[in-house]
N, CA, C and O atoms as a GROMACS GRO file, in nm:
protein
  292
    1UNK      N    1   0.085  -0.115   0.000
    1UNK     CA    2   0.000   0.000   0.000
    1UNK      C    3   0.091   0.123   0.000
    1UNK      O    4   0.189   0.136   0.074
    2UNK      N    5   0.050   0.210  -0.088
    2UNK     CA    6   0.113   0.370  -0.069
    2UNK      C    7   0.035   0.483  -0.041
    2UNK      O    8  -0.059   0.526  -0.108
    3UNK      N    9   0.097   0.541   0.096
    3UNK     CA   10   0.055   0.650   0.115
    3UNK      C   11   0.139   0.786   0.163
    3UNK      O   12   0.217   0.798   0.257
    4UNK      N   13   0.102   0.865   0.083
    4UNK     CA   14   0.205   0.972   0.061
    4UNK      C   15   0.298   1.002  -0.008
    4UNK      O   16   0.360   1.107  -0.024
    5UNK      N   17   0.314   0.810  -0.090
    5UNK     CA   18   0.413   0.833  -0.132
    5UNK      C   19   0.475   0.749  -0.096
    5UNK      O   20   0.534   0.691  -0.188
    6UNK      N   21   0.488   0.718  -0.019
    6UNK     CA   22   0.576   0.578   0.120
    6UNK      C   23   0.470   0.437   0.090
    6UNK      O   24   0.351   0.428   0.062
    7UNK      N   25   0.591   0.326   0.112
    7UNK     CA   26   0.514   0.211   0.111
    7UNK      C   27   0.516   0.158   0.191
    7UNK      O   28   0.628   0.142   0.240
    8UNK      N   29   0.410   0.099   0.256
    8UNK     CA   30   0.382   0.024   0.403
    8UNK      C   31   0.336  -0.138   0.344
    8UNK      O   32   0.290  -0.166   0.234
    9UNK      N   33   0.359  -0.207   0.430
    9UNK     CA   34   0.344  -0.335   0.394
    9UNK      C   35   0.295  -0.395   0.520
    9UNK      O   36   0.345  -0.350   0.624
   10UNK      N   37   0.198  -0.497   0.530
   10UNK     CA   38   0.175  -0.566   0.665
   10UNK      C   39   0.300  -0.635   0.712
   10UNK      O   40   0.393  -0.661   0.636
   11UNK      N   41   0.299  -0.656   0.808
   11UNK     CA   42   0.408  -0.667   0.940
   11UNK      C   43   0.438  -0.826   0.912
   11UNK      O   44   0.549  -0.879   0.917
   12UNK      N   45   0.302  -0.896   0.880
   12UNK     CA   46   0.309  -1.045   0.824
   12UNK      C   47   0.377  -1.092   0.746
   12UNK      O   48   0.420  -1.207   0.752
   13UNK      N   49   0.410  -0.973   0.615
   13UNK     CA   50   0.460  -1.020   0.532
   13UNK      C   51   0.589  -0.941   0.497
   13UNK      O   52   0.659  -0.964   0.398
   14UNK      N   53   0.611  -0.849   0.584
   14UNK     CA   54   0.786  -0.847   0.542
   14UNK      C   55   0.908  -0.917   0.537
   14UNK      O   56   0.994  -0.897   0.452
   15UNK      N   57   0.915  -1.004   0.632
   15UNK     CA   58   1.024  -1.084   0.635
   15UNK      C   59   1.025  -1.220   0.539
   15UNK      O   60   1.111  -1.308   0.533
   16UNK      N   61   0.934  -1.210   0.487
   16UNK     CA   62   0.860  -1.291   0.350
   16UNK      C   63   0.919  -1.184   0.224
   16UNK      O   64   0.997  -1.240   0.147
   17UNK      N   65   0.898  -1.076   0.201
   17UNK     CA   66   0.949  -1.029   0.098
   17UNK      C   67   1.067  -0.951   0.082
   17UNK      O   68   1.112  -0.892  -0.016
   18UNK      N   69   1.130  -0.970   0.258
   18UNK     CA   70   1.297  -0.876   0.259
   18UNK      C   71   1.347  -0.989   0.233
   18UNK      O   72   1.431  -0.990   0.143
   19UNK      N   73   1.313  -1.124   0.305
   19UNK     CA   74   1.419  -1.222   0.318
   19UNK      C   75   1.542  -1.136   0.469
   19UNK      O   76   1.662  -1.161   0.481
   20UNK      N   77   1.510  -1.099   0.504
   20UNK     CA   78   1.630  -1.040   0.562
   20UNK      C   79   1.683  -1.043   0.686
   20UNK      O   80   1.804  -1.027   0.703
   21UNK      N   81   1.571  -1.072   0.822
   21UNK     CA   82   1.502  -1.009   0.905
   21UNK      C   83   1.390  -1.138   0.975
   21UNK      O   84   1.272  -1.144   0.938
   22UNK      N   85   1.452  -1.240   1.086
   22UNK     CA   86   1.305  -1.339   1.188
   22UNK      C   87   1.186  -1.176   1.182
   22UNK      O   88   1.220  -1.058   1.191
   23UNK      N   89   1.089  -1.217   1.169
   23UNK     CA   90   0.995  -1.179   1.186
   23UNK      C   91   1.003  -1.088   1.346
   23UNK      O   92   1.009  -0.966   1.361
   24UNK      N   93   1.002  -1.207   1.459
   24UNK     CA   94   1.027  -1.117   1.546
   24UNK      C   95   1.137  -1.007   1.592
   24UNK      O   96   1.149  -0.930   1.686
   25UNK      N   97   1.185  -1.030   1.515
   25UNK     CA   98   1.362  -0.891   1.512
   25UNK      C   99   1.244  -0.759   1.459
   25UNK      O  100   1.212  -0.654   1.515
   26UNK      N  101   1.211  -0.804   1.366
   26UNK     CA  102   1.109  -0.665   1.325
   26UNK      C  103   0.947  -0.568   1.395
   26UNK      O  104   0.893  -0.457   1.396
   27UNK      N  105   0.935  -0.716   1.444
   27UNK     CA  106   0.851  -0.712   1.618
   27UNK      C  107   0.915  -0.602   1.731
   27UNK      O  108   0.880  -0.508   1.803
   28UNK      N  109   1.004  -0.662   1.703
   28UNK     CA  110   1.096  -0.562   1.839
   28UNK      C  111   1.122  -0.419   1.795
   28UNK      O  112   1.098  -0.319   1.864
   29UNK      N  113   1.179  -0.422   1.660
   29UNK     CA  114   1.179  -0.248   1.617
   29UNK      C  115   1.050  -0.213   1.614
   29UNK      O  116   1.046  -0.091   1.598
   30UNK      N  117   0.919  -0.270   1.623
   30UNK     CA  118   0.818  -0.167   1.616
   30UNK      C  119   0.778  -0.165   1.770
   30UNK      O  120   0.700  -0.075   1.802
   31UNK      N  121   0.807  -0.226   1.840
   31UNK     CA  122   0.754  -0.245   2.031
   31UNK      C  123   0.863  -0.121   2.016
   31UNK      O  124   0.800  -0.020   2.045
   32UNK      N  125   1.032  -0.077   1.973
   32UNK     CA  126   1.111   0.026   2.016
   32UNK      C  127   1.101   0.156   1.942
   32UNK      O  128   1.173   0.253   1.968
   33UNK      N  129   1.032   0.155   1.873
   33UNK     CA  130   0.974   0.258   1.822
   33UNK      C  131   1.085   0.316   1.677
   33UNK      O  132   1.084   0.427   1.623
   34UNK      N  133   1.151   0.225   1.653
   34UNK     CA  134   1.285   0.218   1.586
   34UNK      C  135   1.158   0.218   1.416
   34UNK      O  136   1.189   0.300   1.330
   35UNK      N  137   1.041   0.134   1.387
   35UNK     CA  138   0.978   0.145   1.273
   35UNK      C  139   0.840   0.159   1.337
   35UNK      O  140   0.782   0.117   1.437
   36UNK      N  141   0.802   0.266   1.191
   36UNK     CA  142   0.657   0.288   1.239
   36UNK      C  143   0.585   0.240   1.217
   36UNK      O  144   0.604   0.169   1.118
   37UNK      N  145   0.437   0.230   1.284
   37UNK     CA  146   0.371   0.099   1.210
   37UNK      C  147   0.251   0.203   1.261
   37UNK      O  148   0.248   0.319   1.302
   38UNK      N  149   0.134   0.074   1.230
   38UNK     CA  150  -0.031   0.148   1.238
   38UNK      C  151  -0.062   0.032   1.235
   38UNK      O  152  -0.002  -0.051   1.166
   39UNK      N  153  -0.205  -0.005   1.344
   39UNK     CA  154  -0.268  -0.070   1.334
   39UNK      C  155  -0.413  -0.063   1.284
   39UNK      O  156  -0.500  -0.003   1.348
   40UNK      N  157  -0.437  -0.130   1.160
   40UNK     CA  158  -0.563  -0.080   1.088
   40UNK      C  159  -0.673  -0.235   1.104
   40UNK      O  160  -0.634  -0.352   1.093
   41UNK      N  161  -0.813  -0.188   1.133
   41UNK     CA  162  -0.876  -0.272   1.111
   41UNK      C  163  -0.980  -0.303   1.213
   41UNK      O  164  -0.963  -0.250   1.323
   42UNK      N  165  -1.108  -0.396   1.194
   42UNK     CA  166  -1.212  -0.370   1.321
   42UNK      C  167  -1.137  -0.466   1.414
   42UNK      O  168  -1.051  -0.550   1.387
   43UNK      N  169  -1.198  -0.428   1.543
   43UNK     CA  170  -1.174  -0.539   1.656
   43UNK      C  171  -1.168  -0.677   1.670
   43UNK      O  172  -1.119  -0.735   1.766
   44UNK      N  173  -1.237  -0.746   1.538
   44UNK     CA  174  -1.190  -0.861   1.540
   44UNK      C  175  -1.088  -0.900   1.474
   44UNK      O  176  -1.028  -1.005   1.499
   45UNK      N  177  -1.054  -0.812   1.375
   45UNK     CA  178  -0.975  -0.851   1.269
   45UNK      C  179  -0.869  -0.755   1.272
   45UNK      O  180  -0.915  -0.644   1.248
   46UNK      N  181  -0.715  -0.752   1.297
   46UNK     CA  182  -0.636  -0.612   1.305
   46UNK      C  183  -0.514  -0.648   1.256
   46UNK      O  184  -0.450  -0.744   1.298
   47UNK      N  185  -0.478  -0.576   1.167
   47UNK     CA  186  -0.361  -0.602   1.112
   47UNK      C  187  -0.260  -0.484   1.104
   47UNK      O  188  -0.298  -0.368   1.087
   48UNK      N  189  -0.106  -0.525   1.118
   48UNK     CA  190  -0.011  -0.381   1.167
   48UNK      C  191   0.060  -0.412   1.030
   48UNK      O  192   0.102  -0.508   0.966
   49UNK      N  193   0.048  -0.261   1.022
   49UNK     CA  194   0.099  -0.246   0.817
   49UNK      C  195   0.229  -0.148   0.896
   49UNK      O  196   0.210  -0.064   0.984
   50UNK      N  197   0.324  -0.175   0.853
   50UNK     CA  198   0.474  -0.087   0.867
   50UNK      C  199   0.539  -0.033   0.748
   50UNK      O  200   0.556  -0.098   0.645
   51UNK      N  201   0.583   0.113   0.772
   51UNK     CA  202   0.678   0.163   0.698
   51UNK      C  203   0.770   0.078   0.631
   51UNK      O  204   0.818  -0.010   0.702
   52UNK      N  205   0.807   0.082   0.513
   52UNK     CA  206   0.942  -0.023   0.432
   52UNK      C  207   1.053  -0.004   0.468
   52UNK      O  208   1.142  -0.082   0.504
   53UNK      N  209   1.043   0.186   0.451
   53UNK     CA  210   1.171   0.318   0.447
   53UNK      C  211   1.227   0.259   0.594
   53UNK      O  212   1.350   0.253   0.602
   54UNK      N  213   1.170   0.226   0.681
   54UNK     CA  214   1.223   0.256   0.859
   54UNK      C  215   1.245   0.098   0.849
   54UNK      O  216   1.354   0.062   0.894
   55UNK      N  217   1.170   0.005   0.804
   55UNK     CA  218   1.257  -0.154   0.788
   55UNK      C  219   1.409  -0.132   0.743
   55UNK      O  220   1.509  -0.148   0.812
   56UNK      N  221   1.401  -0.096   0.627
   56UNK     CA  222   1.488  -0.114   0.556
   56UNK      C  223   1.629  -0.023   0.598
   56UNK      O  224   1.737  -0.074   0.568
   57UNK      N  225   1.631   0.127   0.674
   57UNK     CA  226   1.684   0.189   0.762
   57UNK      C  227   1.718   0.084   0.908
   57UNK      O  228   1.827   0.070   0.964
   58UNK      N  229   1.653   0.052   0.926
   58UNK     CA  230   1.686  -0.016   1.072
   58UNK      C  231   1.776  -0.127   1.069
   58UNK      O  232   1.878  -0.143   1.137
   59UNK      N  233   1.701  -0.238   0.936
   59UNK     CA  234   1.824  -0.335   0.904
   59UNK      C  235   1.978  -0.289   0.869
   59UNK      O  236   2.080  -0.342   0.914
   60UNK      N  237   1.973  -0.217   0.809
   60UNK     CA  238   2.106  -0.133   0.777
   60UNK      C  239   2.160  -0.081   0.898
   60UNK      O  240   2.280  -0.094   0.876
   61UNK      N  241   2.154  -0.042   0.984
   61UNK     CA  242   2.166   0.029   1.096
   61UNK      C  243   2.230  -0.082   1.213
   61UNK      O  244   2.306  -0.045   1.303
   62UNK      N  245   2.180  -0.241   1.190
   62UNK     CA  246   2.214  -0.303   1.289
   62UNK      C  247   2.264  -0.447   1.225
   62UNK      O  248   2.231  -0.523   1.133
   63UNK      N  249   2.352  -0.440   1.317
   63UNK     CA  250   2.408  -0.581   1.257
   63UNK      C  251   2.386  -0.724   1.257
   63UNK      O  252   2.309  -0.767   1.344
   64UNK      N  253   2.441  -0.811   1.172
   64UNK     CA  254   2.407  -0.946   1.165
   64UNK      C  255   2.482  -1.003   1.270
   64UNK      O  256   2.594  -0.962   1.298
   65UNK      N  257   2.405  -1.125   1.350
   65UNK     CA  258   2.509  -1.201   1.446
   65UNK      C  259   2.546  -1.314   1.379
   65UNK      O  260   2.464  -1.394   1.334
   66UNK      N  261   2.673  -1.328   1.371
   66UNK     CA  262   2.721  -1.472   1.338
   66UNK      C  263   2.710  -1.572   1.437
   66UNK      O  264   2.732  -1.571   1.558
   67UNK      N  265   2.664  -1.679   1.340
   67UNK     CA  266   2.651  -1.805   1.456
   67UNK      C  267   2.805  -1.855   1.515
   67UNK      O  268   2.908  -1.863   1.448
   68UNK      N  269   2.789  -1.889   1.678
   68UNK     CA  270   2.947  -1.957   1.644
   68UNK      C  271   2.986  -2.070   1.601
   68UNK      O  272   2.890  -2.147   1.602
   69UNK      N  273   3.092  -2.127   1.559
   69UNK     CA  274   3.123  -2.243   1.565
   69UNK      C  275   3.184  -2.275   1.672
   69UNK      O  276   3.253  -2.202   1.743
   70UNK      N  277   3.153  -2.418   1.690
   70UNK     CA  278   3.155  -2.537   1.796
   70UNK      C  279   3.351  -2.581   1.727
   70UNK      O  280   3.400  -2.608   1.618
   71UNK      N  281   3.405  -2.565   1.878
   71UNK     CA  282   3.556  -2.669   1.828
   71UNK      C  283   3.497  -2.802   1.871
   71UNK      O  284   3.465  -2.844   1.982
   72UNK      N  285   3.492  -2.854   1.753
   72UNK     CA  286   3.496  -3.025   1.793
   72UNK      C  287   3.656  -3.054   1.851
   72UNK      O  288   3.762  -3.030   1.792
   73UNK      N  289   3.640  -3.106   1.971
   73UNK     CA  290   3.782  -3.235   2.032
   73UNK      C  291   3.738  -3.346   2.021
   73UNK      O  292   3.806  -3.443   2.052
   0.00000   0.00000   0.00000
């Protein structure tokens, strides 16, 4: 969806179309206020559509953890 100009995407499906990003890593930037989001929709049904611009800023912004490796003896 665009508005303003800006594209927002549901929260469901970004880490589906960044590839980039657990789902909940992107959970957490919107609980820290790091991406903006909106929750649209009636009370039974609610869905949180987020900024791309502030995904895609935030991933950049923070780094990847490498897994470690295990010394096998």
């Amino acid at each position: 969806m665009i508005v303003d100009g800006e594209q927002w995407e549901r929260l469901a499906d970004v880490p589906r179309l960044l590839g980039s990003r657990p789902a909940a890593t992107i959970r957490a930037w919107v609980r820290s206020g790091r991406v903006r989001a909106i929750r649209l929709g009636d009370g039974g049904h609610r869905e949180v559509w987020v900024a791309i611009a502030d995904v895609l800023a935030a991933d950049a912004a923070t780094p990847r953890r490498r897994a470690r490796r295990r010394r096998v003896t």
